[in-house]
C-alpha positions in Angstrom: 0.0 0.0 0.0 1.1 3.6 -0.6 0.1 5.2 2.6 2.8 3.2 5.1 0.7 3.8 8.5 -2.8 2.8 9.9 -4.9 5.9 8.7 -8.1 4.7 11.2 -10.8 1.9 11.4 -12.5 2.0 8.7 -12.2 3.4 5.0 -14.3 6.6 5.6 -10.9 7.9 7.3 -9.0 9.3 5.0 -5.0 9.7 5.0 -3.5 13.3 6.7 -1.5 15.3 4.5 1.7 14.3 6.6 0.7 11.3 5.6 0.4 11.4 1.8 4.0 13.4 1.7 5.7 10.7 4.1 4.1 8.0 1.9 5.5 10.1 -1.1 9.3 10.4 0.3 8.8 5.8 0.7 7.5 5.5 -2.9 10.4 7.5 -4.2 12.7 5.3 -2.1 11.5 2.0 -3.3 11.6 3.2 -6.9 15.6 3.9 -5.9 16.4 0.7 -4.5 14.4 -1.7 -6.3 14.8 0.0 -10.1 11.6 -1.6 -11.7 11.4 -1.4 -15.4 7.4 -0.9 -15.3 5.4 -0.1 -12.1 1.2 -0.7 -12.0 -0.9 1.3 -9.9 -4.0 -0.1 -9.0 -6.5 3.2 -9.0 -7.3 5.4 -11.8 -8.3 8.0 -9.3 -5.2 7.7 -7.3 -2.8 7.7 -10.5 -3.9 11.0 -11.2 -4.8 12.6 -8.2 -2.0 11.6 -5.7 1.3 9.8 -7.4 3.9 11.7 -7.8 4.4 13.8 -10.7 6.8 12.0 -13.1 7.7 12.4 -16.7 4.7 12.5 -19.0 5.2 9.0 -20.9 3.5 7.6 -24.0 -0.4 7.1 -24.2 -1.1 3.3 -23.5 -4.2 2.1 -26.6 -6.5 0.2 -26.5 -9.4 0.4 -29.2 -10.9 3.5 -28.1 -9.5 3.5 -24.4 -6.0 4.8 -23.3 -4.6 5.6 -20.4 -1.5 7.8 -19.3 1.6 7.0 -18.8 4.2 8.7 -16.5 8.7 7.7 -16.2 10.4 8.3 -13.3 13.6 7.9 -12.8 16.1 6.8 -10.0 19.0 8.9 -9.0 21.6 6.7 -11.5 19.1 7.1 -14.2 17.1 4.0 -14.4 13.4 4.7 -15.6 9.9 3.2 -14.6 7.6 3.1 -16.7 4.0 4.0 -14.6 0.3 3.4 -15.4 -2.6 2.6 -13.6 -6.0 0.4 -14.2 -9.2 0.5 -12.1 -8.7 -0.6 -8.1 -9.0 -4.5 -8.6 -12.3 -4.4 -6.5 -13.8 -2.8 -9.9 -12.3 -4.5 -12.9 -11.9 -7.8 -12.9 -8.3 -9.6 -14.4 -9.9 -10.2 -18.1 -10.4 -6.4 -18.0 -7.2 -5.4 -16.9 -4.5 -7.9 -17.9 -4.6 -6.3 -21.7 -3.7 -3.4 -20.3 -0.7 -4.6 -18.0 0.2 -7.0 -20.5 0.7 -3.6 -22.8 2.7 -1.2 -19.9 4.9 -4.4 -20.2 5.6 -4.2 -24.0 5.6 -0.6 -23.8 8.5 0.2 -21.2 10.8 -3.1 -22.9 10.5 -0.8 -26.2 10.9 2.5 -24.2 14.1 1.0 -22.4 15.5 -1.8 -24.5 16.5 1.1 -26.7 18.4 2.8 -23.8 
């Protein structure tokens, strides 16, 4: 989970602001130390709305659908390729494997290239 802390007991509580940038500051971290070539956030709403701002990256297609993309990179360099699907508690895995199956392909063309 993003937020690294028990926010209260039950989901109308909603994270602090401390909490969001501390949660921030660990997400950054992990990105550091563990280098992944392609990250998937589960949460359209919380892609856009509370991630840290990366890199715009390329649009992700899909028929008519797309979704956005964002590349962060760690201190040496090493990019992550971000993008997000519906929280799994809305969309089941035939819904969003196409789209993970495609972030995949996407950031082994975006980095093989590297």
């Amino acid at each position: 989970n993003y937020i690294q802390e028990i926010v209260g007991g039950t989901s109308k509580f909603r994270p602090t602001k401390k909490m969001w940038k501390d949660a921030e500051e660990c997400f950054l971290e992990v990105l550091e130390q563990l280098k992944p070539r392609c990250l998937v956030v589960f949460g359209v709403g919380f892609f856009t709305r509370y991630m840290p701002q990366g890199k715009e990256g390329p649009k992700l297609r899909i028929g008519d659908k797309e979704r956005d993309t964002r590349i962060y990179y760690s201190l040496e360099g090493s990019p992550t390729l971000a993008s997000s699907v519906h929280h799994f508690t809305r969309m089941s895995p035939k819904r969003w494997h196409p789209w993970v199956h495609l972030l995949i392909n996407q950031a082994k063309k975006e980095f093989d290239k590297v």
